[in-house]
N, C-alpha and C positions, 0 to 999 in steps of 0.2 A: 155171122154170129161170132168169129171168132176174131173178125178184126175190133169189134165194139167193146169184147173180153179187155182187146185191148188196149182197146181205149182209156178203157174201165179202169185197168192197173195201171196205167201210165197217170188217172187222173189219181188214185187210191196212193200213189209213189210220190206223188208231190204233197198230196195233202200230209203222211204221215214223217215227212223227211224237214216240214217247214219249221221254224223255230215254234211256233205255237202250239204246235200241237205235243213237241219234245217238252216242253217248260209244264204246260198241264198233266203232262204223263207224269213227269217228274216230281209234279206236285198232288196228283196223285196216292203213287208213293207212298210219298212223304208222311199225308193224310191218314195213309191204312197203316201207317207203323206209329203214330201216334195211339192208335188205337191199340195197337199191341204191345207199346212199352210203356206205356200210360197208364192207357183207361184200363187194358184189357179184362173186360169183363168176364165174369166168371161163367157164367150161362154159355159164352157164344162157341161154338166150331168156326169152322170157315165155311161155311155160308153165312155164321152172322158178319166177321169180316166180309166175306163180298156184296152182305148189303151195304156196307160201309162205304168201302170204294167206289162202289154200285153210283152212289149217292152224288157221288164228287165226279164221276166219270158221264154220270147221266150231262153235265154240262158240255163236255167234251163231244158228245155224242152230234149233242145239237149244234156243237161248234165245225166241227168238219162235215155234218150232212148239207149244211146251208153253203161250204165253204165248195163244194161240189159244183155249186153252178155259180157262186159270188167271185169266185176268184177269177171266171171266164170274166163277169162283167169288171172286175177291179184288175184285171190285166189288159184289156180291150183287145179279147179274143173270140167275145161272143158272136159276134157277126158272121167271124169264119166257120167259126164249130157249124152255128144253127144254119148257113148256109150253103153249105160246103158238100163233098159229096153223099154224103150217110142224110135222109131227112131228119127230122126235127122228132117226130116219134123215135127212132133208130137212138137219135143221141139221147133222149130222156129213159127211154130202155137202160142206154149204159151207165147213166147216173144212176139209175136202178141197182145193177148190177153191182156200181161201186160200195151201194146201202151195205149187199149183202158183203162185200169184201172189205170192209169196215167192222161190219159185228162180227166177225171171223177174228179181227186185231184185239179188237177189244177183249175177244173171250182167252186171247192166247196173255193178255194184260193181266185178263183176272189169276188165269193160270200160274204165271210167274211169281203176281204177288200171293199166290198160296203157296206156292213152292217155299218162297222166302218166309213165310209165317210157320210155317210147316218143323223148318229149320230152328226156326228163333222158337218156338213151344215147342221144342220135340220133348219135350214131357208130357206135355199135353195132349199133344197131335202128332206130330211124327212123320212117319214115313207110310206107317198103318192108318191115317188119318187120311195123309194126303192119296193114297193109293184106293180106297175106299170109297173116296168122293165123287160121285155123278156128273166127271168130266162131260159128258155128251149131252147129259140136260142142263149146263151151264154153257157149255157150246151154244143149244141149239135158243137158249132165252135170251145171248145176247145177239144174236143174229136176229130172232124176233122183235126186243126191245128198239135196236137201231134200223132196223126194215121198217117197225110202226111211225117211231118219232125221226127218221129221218124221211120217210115220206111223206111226212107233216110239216116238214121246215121245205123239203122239194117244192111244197104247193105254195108255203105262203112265200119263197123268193120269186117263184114265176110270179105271183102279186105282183108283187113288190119292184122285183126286176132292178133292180140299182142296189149299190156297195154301202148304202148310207147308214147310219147308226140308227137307225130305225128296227132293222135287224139284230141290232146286240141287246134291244131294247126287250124286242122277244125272248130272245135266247133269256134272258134275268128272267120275266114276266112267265115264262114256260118251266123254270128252274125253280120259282116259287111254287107255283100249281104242283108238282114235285114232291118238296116237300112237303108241304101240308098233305099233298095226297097221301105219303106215309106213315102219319098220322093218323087217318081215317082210318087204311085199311089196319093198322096196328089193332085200333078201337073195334073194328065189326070182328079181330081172329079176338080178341079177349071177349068179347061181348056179342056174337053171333046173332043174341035175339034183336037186334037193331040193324040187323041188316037191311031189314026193308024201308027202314029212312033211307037210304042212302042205294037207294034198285037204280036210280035212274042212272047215279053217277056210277055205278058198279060194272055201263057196259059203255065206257067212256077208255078211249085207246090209254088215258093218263094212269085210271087205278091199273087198268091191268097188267101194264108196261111196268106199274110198282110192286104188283101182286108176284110177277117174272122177279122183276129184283131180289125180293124177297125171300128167294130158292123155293116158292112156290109153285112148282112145274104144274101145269093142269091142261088139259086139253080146252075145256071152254075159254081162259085168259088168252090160249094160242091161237082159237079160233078168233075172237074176236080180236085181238090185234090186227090179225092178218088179215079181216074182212075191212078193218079201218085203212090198210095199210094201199090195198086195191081201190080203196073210193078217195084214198088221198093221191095215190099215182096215175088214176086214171083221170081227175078233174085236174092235175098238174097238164099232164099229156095236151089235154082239150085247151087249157087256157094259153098253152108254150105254140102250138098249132094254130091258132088265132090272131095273136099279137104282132103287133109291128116290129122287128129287132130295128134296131139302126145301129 
């Protein structure tokens, strides 16, 4: 277990050290202080900022969970990893592993850019603000958020299995579904009595992954993440365990 850990972080070290991932962080950023020297809307705390960044970072999300097992096939290393001494289960474990040491980065992302908001309105918000804040349910929603949707991008590159742009084709086509889904769930907190148009898609890993964004902590959003999150790591597992590597 503890070599796969570190596996885990040697793969979690690369990903967050590589120019792509520092330029979207950056531009990240960038995104959540337009909203605070800009737009800054008058209603929001920092949860409405971190649905902001939320928003911008949900691409990033899906850019380094796919980049977990992409960058073995676009460095042609895949052969050795899936063949090598740890089986093929063992390694998809540790791209597991890496999901959760991913939303760990992320939530310490979101941390920082409240720290810096915190700062910049300290009339507003402050230090009383920032210290008040539900650190541990913002911890533990982006740990959920990237455990659900990054074992959804796990399954569809075992699909998939090649570096082709096909993959980024997703990541956009997953990034729209996204947003609009924050539009829905916007529409069912203003309007609750229309919740039941919309039952089916309300236990879809997309809304509730938005509902988490949201600072909506709730125990059913967490359930069912996590129960998609198992039926997307376990059908990765079975279809990586079957296939031909070359």
């Amino acid at each position: 277990m503890l070599r796969l850990l570190k596996i885990s972080l040697i793969n979690v070290k690369n990903i967050i050290q590589s120019k792509t991932f520092l330029l979207w962080t950056a531009a990240a950023f960038a995104y959540s202080m337009l909203w605070v020297l800009f737009v800054h809307p008058t209603h929001y705390d920092l949860t409405g900022y971190d649905f902001e960044i939320g928003r911008f970072l949900f691409v990033l999300i899906l850019y380094t969970s796919v980049s977990i097992i992409r960058d073995d096939i676009r460095f042609n290393t895949i052969k050795t990893i899936f063949t090598g001494v740890f089986s093929r289960t063992e390694i998809m474990l540790s791209k597991v592993f890496s999901l959760v040491l991913l939303g760990m980065i992320f939530s310490i992302i979101l941390e920082i850019n409240n720290m810096i908001i915190s700062c910049i309105l300290y009339e507003k918000i402050g230090l009383t603000g920032f210290l008040t804040f539900n650190h541990l349910q913002l911890f533990s929603e982006y740990v959920v958020i990237t455990l659900v949707m990054g074992s959804l991008m796990l399954l569809i590159i075992s699909f998939i299995f090649n570096e082709k742009k096909l993959i980024l084709f997703v990541i956009v086509f997953l990034s729209m579904i996204n947003f609009y889904t924050a539009g829905i769930t916007m529409l069912v907190q203003k309007k609750p009595e229309i919740a039941h148009s919309f039952a089916s898609y309300m236990i879809t890993p997309f809304y509730n992954a938005v509902v988490l964004t949201n600072g909506d902590f709730n125990i059913q959003s967490v359930v069912i993440c996590l129960a998609w999150s198992i039926f997307f790591i376990i059908t990765s597992f079975i279809i990586v365990n079957r296939r031909e590597i070359k």
